[in-house]
TIVO-2410 file (N, C-alpha, C; in nm, 3 decimals):
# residues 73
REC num residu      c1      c2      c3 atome chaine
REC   1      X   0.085  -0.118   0.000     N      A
REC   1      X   0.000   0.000   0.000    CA      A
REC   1      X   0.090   0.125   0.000     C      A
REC   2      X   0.046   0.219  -0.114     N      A
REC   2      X   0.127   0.321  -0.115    CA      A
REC   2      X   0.132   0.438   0.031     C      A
REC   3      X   0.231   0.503   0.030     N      A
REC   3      X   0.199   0.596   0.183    CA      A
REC   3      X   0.154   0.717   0.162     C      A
REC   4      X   0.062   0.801   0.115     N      A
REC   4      X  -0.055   0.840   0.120    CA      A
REC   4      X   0.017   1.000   0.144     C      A
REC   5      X  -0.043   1.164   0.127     N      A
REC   5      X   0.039   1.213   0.152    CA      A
REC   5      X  -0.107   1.362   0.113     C      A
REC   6      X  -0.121   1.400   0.216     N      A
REC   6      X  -0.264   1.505   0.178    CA      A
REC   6      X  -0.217   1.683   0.176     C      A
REC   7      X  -0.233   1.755   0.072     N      A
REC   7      X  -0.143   1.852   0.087    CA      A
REC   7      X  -0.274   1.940   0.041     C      A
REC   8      X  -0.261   2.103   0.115     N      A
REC   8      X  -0.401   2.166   0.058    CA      A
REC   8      X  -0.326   2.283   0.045     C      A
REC   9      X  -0.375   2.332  -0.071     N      A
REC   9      X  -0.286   2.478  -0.142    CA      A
REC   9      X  -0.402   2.575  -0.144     C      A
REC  10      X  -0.357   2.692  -0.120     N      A
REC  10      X  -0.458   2.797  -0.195    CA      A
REC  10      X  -0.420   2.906  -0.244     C      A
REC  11      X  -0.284   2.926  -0.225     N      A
REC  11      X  -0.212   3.000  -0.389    CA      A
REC  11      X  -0.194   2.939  -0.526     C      A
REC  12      X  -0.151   3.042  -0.594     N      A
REC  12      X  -0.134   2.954  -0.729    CA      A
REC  12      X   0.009   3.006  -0.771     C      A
REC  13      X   0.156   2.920  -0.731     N      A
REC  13      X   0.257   2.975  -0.753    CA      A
REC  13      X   0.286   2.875  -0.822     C      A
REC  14      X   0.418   2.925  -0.880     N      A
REC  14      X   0.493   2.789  -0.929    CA      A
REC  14      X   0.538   2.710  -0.843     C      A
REC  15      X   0.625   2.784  -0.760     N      A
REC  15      X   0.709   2.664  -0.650    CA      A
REC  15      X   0.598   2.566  -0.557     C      A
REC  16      X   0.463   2.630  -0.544     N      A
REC  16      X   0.358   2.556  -0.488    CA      A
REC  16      X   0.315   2.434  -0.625     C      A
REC  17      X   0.303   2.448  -0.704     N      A
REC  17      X   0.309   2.343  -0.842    CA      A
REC  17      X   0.366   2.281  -0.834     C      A
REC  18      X   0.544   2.286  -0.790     N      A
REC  18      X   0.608   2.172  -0.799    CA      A
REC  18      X   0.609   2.055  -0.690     C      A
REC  19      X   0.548   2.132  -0.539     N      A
REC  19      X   0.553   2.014  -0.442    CA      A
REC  19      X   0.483   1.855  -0.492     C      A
REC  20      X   0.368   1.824  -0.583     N      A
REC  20      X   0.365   1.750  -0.589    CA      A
REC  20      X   0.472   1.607  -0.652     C      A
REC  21      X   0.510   1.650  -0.772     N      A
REC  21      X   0.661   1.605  -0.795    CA      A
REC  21      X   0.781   1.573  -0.700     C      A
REC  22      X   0.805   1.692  -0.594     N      A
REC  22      X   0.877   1.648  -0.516    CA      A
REC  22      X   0.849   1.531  -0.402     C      A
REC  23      X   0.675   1.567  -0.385     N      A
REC  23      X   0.635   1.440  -0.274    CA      A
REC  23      X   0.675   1.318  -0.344     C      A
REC  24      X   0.610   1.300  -0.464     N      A
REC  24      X   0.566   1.157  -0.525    CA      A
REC  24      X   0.784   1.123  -0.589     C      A
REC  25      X   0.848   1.155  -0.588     N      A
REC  25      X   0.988   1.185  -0.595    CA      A
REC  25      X   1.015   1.108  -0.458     C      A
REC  26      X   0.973   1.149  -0.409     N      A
REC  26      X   1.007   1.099  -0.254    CA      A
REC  26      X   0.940   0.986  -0.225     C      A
REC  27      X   0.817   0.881  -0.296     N      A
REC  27      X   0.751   0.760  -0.330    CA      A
REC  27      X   0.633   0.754  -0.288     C      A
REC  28      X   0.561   0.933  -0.254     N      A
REC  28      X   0.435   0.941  -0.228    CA      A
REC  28      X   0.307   0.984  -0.257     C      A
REC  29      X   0.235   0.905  -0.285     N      A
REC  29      X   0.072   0.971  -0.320    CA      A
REC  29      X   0.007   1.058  -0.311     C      A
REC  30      X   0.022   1.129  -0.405     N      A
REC  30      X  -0.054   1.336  -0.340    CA      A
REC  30      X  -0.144   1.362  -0.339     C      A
REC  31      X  -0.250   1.333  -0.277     N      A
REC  31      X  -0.377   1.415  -0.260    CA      A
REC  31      X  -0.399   1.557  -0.239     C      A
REC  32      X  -0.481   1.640  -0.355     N      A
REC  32      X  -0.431   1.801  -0.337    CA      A
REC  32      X  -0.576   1.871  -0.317     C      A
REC  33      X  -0.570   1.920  -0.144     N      A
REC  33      X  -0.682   2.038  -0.152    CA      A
REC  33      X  -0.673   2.133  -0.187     C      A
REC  34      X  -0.731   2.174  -0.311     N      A
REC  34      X  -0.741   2.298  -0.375    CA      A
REC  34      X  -0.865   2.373  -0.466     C      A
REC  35      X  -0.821   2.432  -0.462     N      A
REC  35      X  -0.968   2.502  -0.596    CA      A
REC  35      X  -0.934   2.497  -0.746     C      A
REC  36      X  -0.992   2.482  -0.824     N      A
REC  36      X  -0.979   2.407  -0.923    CA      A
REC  36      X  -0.916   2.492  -1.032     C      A
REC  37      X  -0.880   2.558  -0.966     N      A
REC  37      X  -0.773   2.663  -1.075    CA      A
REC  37      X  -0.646   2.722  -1.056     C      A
REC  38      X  -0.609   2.619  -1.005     N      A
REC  38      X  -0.440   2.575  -0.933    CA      A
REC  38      X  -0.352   2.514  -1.019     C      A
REC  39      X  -0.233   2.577  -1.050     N      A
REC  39      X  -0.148   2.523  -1.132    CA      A
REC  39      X  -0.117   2.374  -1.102     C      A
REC  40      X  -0.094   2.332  -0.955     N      A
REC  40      X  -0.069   2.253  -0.911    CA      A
REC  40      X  -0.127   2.140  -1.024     C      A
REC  41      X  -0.273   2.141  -1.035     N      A
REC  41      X  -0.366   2.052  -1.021    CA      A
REC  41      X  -0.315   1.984  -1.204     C      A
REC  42      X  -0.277   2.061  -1.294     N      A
REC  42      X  -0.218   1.989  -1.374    CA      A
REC  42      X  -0.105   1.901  -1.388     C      A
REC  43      X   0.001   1.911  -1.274     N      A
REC  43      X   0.121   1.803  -1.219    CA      A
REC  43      X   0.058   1.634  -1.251     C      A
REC  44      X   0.117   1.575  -1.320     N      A
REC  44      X   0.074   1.461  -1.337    CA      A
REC  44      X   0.097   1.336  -1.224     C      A
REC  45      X   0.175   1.404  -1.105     N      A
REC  45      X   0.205   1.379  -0.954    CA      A
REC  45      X   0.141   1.390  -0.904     C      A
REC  46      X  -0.042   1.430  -0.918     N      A
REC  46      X  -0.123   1.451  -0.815    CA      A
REC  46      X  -0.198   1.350  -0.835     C      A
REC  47      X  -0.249   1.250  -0.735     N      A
REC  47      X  -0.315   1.111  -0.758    CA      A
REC  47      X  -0.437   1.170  -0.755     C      A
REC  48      X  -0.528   1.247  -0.689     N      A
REC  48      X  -0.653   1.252  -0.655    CA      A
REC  48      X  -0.721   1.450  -0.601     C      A
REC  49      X  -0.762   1.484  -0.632     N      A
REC  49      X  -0.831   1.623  -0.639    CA      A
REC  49      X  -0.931   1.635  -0.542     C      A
REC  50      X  -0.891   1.703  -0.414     N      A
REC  50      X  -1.064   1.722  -0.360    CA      A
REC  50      X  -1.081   1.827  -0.377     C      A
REC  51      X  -1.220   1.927  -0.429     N      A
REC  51      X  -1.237   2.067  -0.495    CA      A
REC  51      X  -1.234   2.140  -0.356     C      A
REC  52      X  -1.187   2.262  -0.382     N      A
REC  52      X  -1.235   2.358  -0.243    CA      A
REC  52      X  -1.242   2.489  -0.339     C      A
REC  53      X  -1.307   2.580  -0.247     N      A
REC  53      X  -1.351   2.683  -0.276    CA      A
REC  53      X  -1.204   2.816  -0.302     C      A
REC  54      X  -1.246   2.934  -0.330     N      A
REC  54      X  -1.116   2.986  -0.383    CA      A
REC  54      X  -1.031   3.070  -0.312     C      A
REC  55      X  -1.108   3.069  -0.154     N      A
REC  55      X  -0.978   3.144  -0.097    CA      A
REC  55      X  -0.938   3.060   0.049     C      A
REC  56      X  -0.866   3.081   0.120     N      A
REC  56      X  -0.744   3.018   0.220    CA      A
REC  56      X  -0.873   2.942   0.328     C      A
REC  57      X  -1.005   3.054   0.375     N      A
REC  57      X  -1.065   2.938   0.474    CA      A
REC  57      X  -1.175   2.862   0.372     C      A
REC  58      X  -1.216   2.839   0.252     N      A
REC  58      X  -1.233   2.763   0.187    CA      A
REC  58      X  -1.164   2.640   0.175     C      A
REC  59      X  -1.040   2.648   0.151     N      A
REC  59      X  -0.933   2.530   0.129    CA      A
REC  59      X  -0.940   2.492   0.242     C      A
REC  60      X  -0.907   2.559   0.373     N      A
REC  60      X  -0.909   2.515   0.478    CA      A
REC  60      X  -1.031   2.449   0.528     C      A
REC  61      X  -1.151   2.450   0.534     N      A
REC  61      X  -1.310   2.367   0.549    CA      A
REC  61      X  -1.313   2.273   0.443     C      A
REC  62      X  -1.247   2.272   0.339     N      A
REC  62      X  -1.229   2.185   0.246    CA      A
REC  62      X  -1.161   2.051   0.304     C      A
REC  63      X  -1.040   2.068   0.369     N      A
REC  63      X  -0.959   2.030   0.463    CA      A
REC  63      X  -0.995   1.906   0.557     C      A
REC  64      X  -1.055   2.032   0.653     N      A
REC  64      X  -1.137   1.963   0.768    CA      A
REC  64      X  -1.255   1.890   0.723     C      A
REC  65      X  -1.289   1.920   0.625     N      A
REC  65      X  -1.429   1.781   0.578    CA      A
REC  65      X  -1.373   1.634   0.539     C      A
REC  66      X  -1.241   1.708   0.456     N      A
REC  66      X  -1.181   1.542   0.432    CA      A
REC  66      X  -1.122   1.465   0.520     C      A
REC  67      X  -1.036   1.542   0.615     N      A
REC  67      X  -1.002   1.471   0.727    CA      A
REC  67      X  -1.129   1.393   0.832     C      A
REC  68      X  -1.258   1.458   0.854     N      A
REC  68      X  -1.339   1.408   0.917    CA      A
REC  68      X  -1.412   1.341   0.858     C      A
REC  69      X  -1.425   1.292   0.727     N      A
REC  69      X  -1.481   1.165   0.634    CA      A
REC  69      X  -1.414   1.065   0.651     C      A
REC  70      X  -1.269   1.102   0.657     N      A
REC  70      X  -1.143   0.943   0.637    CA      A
REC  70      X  -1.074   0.969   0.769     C      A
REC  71      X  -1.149   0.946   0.922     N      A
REC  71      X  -1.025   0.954   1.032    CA      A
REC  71      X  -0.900   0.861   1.068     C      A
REC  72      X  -1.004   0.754   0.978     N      A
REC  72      X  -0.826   0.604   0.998    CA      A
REC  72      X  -0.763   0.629   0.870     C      A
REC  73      X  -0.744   0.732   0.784     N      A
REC  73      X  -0.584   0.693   0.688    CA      A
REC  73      X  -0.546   0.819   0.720     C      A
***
């Protein structure tokens, strides 16, 4: 089982784009909270997309919903 790796952005930089590459580089699965107009989200390093809304406590309630859907991974 791969080791799993949940990362939530709500800028849209480059150097924030590349973390996924560097996680999955490192042999891990990126799950990316963000809003759907994130450079990030085109990285072909990102396993899985949960949508959030477009500014910082958006991403952040975005966050906390996924963590409190999945409390064992």
């Amino acid at each position: 089982m791969p080791v799993r790796v949940l990362v939530a952005l709500s800028i849209d930089a480059v150097g924030a784009a590349r973390i996924p590459e560097v996680l999955a580089a490192a042999g891990l699965e990126v799950t990316l909270v963000c809003p759907a107009n994130r450079a990030a989200l085109s990285s072909r390093y990102v396993t899985r997309h949960i949508p959030a809304g477009p500014d910082i406590a958006a991403v952040h309630t975005g966050l906390e919903e996924h963590v409190a859907a999945y409390p064992d991974r």
